[in-house]
LOVEXDREN-407449 format. One record per residue: residue in three letters; residue number from 1; z, y, x of N, C-alpha, C, O in turn. Coordinates in steps of 0.2 Angstrom, whole numbers, plus 5000, padded with zeros to 4 digits. Last residue first. Layout:
% LOVEXDREN-407449
<atom "ALA", NUM, <Z, Y, X>, <Z, Y, X>, <Z, Y, X>, <Z, Y, X>>;
...
% end
This chain:
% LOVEXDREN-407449
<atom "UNK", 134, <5162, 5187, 5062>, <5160, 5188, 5071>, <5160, 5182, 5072>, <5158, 5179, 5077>>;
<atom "UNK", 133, <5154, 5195, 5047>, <5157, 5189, 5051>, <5156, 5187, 5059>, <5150, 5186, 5062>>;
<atom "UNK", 132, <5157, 5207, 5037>, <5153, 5206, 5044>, <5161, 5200, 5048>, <5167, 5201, 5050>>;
<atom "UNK", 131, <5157, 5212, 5021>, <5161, 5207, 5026>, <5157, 5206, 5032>, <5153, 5202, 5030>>;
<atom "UNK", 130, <5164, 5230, 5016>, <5156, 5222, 5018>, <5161, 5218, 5023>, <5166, 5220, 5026>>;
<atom "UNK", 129, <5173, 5234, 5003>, <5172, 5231, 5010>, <5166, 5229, 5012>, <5164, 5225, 5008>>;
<atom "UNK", 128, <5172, 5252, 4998>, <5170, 5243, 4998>, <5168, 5241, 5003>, <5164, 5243, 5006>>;
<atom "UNK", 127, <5178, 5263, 4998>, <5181, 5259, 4999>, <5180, 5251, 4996>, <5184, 5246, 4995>>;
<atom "UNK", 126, <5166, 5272, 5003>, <5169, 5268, 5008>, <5175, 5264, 5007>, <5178, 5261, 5012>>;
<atom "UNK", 125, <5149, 5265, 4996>, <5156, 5266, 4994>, <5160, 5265, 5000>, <5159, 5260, 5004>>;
<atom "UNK", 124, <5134, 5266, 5004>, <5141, 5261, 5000>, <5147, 5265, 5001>, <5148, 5269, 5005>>;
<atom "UNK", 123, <5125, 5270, 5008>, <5127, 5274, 5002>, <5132, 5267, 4999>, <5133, 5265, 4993>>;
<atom "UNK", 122, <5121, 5268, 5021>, <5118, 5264, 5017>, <5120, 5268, 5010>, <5115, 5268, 5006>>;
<atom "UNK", 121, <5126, 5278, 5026>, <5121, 5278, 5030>, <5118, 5276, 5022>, <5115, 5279, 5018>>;
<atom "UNK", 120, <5141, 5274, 5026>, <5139, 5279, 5024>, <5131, 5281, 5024>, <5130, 5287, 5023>>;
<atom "UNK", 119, <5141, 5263, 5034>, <5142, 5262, 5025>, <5139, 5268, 5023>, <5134, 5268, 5018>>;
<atom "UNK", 118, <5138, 5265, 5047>, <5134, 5263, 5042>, <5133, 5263, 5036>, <5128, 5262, 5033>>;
<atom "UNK", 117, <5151, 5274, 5047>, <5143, 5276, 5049>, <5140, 5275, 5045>, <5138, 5279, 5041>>;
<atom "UNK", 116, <5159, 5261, 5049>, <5159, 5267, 5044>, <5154, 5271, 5042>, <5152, 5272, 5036>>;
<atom "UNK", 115, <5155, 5253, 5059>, <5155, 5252, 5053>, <5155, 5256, 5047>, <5152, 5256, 5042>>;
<atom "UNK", 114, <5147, 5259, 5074>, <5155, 5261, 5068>, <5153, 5256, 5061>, <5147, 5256, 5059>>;
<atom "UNK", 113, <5136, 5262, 5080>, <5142, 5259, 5083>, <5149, 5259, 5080>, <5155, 5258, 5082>>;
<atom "UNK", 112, <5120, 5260, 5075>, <5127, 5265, 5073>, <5130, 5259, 5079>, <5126, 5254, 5081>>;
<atom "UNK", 111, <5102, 5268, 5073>, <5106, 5263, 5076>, <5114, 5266, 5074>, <5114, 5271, 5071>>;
<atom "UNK", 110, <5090, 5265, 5058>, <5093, 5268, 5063>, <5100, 5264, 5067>, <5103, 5259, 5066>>;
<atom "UNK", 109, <5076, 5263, 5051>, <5081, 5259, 5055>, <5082, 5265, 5060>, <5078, 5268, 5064>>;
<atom "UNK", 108, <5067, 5261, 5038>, <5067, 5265, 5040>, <5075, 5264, 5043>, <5080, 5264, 5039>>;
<atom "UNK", 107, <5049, 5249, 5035>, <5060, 5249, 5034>, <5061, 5256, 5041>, <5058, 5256, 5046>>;
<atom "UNK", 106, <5037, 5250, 5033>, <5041, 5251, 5029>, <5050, 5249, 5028>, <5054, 5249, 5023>>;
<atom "UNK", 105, <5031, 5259, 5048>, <5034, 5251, 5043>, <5039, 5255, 5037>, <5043, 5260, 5036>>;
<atom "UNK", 104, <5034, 5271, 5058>, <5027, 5267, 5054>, <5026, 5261, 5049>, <5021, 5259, 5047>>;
<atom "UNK", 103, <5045, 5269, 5065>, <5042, 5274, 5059>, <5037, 5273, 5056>, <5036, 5275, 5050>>;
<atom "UNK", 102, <5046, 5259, 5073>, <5048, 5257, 5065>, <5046, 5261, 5061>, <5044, 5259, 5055>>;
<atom "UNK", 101, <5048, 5265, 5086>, <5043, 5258, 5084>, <5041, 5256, 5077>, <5037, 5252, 5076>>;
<atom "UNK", 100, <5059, 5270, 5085>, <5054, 5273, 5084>, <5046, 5270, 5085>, <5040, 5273, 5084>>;
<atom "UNK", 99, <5071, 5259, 5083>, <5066, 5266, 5076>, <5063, 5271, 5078>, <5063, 5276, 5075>>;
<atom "UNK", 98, <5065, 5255, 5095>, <5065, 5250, 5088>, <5064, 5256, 5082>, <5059, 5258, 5079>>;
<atom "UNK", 97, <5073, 5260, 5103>, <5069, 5260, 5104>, <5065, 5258, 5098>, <5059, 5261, 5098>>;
<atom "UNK", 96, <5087, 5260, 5098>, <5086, 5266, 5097>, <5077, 5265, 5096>, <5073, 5267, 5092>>;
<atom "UNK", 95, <5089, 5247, 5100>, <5088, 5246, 5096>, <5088, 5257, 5093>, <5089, 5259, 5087>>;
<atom "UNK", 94, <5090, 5248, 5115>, <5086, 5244, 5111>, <5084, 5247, 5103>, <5078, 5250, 5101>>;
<atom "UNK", 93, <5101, 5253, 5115>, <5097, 5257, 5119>, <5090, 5255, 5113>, <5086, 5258, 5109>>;
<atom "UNK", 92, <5111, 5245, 5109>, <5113, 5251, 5108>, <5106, 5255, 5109>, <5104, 5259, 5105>>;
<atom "UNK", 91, <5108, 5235, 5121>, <5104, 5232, 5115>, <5106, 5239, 5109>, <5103, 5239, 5104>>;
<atom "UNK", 90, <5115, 5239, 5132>, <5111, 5239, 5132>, <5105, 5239, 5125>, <5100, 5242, 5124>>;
<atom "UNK", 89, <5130, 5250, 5125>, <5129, 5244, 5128>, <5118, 5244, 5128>, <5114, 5247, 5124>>;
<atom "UNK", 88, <5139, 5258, 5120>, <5135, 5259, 5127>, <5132, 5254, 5129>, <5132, 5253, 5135>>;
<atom "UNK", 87, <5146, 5248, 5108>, <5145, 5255, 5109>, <5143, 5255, 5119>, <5147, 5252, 5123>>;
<atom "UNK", 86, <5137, 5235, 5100>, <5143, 5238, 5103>, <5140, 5244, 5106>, <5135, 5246, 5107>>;
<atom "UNK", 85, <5128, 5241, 5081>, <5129, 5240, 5091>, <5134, 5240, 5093>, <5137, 5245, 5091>>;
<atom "UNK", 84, <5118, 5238, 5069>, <5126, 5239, 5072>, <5127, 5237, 5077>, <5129, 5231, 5078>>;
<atom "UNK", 83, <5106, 5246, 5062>, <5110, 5239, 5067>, <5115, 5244, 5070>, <5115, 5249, 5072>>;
<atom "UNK", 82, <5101, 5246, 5045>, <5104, 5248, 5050>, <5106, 5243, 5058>, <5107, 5236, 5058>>;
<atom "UNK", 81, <5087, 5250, 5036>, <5091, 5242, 5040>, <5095, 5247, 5046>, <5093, 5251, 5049>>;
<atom "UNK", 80, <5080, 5250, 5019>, <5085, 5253, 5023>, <5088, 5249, 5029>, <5091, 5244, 5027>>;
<atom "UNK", 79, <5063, 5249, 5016>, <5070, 5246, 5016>, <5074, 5250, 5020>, <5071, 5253, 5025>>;
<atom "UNK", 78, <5052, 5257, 5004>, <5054, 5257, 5008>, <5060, 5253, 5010>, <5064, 5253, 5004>>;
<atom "UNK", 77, <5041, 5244, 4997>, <5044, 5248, 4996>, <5048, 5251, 5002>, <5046, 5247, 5007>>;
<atom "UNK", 76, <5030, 5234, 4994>, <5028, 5243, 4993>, <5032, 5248, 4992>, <5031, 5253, 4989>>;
<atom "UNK", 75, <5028, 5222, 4998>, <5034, 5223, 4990>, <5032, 5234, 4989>, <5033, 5238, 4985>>;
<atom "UNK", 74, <5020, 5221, 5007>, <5017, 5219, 5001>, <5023, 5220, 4994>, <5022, 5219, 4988>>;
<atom "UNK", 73, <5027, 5224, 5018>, <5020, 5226, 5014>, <5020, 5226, 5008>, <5022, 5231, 5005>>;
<atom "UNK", 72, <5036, 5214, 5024>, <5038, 5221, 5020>, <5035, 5225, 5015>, <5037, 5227, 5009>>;
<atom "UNK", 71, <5028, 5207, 5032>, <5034, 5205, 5028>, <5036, 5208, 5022>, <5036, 5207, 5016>>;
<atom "UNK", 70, <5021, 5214, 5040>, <5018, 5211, 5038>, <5023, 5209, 5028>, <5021, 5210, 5023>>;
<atom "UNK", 69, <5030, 5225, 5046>, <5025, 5227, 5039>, <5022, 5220, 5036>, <5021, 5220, 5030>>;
<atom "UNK", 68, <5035, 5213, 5054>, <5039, 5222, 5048>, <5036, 5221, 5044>, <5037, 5217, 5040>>;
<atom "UNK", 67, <5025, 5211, 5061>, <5029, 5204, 5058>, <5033, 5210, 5051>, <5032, 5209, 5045>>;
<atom "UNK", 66, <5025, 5222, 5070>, <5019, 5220, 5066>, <5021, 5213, 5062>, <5017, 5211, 5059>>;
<atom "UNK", 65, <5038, 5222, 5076>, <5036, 5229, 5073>, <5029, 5227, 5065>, <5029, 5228, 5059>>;
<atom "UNK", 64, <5039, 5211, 5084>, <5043, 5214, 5077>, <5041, 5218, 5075>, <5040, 5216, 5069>>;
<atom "UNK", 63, <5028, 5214, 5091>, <5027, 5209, 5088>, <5033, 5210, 5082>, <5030, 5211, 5077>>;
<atom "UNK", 62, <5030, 5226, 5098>, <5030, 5227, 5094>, <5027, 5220, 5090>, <5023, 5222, 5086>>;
<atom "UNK", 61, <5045, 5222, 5103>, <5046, 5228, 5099>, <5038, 5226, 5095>, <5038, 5224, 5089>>;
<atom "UNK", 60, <5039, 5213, 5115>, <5042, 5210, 5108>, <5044, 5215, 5102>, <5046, 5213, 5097>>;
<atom "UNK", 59, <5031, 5222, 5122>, <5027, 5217, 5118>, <5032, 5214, 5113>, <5029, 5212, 5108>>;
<atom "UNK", 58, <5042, 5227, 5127>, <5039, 5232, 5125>, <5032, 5227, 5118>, <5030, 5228, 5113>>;
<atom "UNK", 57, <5055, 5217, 5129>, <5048, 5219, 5131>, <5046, 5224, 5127>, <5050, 5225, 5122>>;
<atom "UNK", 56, <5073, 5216, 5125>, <5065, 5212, 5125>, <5061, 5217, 5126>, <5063, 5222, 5124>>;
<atom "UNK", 55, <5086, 5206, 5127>, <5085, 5212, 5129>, <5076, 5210, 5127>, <5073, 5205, 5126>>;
<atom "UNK", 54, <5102, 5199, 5121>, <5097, 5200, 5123>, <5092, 5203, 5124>, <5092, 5205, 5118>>;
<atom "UNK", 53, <5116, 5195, 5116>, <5114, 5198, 5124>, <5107, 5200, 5126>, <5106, 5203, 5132>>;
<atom "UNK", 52, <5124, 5202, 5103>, <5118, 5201, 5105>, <5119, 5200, 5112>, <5121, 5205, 5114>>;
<atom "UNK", 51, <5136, 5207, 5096>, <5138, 5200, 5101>, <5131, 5199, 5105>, <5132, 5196, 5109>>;
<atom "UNK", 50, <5131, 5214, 5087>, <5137, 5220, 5094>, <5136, 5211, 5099>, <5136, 5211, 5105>>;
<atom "UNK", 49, <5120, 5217, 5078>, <5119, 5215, 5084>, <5126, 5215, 5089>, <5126, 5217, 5095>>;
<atom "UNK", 48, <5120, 5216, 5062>, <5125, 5214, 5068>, <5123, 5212, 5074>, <5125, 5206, 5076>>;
<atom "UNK", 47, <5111, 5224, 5051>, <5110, 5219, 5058>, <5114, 5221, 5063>, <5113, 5225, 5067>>;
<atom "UNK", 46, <5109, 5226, 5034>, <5115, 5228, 5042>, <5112, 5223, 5048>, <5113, 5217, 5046>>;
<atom "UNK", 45, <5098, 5231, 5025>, <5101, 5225, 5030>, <5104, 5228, 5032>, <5102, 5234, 5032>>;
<atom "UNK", 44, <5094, 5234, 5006>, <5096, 5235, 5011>, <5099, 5231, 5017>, <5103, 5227, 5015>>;
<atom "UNK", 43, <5081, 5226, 4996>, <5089, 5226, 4999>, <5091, 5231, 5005>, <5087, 5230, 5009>>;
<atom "UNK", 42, <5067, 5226, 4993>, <5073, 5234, 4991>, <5080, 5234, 4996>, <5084, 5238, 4998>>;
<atom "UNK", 41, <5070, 5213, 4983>, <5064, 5217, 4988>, <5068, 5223, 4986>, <5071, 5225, 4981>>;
<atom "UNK", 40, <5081, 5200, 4986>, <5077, 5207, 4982>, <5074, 5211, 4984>, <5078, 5215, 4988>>;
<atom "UNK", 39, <5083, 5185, 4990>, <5082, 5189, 4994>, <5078, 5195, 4986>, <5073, 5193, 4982>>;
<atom "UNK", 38, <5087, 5169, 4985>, <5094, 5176, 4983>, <5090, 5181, 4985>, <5093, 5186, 4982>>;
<atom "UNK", 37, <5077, 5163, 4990>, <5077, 5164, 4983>, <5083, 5169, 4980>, <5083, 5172, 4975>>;
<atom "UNK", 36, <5069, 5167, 5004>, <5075, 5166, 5001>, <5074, 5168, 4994>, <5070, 5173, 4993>>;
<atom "UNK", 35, <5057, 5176, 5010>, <5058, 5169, 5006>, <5060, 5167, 5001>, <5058, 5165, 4996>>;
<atom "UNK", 34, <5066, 5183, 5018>, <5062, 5188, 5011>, <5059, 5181, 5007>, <5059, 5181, 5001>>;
<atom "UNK", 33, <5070, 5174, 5026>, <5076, 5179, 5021>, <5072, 5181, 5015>, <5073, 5181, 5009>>;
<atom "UNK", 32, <5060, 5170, 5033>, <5064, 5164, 5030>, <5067, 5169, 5026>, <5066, 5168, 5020>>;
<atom "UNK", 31, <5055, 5181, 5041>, <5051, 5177, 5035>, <5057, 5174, 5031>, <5058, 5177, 5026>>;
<atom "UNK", 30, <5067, 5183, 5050>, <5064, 5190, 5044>, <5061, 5186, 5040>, <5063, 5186, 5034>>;
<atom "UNK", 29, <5067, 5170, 5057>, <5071, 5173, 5052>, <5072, 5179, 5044>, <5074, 5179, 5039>>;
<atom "UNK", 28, <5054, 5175, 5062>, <5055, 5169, 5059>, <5063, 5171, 5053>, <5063, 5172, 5047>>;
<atom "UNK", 27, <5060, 5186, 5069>, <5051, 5186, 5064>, <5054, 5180, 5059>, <5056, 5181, 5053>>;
<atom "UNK", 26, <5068, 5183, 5078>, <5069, 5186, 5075>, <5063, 5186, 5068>, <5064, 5187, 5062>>;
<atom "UNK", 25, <5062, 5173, 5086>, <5069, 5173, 5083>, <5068, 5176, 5075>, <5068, 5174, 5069>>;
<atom "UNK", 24, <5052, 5179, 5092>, <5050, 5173, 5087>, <5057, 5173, 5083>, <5056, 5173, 5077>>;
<atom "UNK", 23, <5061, 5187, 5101>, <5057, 5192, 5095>, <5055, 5187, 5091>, <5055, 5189, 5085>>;
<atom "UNK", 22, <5077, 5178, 5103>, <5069, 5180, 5105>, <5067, 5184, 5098>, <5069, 5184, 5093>>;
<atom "UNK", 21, <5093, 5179, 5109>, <5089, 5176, 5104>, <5081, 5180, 5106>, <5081, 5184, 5110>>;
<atom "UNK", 20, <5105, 5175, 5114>, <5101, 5177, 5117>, <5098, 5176, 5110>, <5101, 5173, 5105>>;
<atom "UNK", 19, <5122, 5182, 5104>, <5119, 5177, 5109>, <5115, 5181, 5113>, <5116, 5187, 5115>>;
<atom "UNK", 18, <5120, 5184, 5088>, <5123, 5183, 5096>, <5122, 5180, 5099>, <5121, 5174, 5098>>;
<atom "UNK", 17, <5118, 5193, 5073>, <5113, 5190, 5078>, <5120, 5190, 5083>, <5125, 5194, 5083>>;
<atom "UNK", 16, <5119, 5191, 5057>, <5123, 5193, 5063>, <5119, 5189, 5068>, <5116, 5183, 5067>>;
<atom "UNK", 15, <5114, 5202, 5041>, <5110, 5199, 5047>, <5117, 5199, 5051>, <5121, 5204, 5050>>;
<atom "UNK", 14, <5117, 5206, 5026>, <5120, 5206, 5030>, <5117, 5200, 5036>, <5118, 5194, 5035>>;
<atom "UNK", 13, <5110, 5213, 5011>, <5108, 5206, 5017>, <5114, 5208, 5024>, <5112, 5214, 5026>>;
<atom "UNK", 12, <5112, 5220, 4996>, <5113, 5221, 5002>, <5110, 5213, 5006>, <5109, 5209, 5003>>;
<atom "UNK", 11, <5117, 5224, 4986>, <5109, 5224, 4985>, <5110, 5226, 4993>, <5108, 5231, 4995>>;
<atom "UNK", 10, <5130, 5222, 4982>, <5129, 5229, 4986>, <5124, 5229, 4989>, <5124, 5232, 4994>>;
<atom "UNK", 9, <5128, 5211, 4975>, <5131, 5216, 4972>, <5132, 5223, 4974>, <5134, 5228, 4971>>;
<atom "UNK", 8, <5122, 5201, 4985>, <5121, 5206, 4979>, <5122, 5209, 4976>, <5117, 5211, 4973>>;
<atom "UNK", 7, <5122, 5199, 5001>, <5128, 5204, 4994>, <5126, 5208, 4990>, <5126, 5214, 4989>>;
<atom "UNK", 6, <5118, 5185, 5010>, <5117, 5191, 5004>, <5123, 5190, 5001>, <5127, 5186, 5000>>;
<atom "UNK", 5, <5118, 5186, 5027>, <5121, 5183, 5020>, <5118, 5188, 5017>, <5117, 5194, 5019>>;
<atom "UNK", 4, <5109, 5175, 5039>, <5112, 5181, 5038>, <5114, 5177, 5030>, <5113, 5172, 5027>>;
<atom "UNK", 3, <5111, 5173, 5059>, <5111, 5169, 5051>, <5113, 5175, 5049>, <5116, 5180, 5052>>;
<atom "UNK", 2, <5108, 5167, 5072>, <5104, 5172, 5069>, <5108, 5169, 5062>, <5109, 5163, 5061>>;
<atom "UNK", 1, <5109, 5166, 5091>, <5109, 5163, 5085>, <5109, 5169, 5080>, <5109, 5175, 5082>>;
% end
């Protein structure tokens, strides 16, 4: 499963993925958010992967990958997306693989295991909360 939130106030999207979910999963949702009438080209994502089970292909990196730019292109900005991994875990692995499948798109993704990290990554404040829903 896939839902995310916006915090516009910290020109932010918060993605929580769990489960199994599919690279269509994933595309389809990326459409639907930049859709979204809350969604501002620039936002930065956190993607809560820790509950993910799902693991995918070298053909689903790059179905993501070309669905990116597709999505992406056209606002001609770079985005910031981080994902947030349980620590040693497969989809940790993944999503290493992913920024290097990435470099060429316009969102520039790195992996974390901390919330901290990322705040820090994203240029949030550490004493503002993001809310990440399990």
């Amino acid at each position: 499963m896939i839902r995310y939130d916006f915090h516009k106030d910290l020109n932010l999207v918060v993605w929580t993925i769990t489960g199994h979910v599919s690279a269509n999963d994933i595309v389809r949702e990326l459409e639907e958010m930049v859709a979204d009438k809350q969604y501002i080209p620039g936002m930065s994502v956190i993607s809560d992967s820790r509950k993910m089970e799902s693991n995918f292909s070298l053909d689903d990196y790059y179905k993501i990958t070309m669905a990116t730019k597709e999505v992406y292109g056209p606002f001609k900005i770079k985005v910031k997306c981080a994902g947030l991994f349980a620590a040693h875990s497969p989809q940790l692995d993944m999503g290493h693989i992913y920024a290097a499948y990435s470099q060429d798109t316009p969102v520039e993704f790195a992996s974390f295991t901390n919330i901290n990290d990322v705040k820090k990554w994203l240029d949030i404040p550490s004493n503002i909360s993001v809310k990440i829903k399990n």
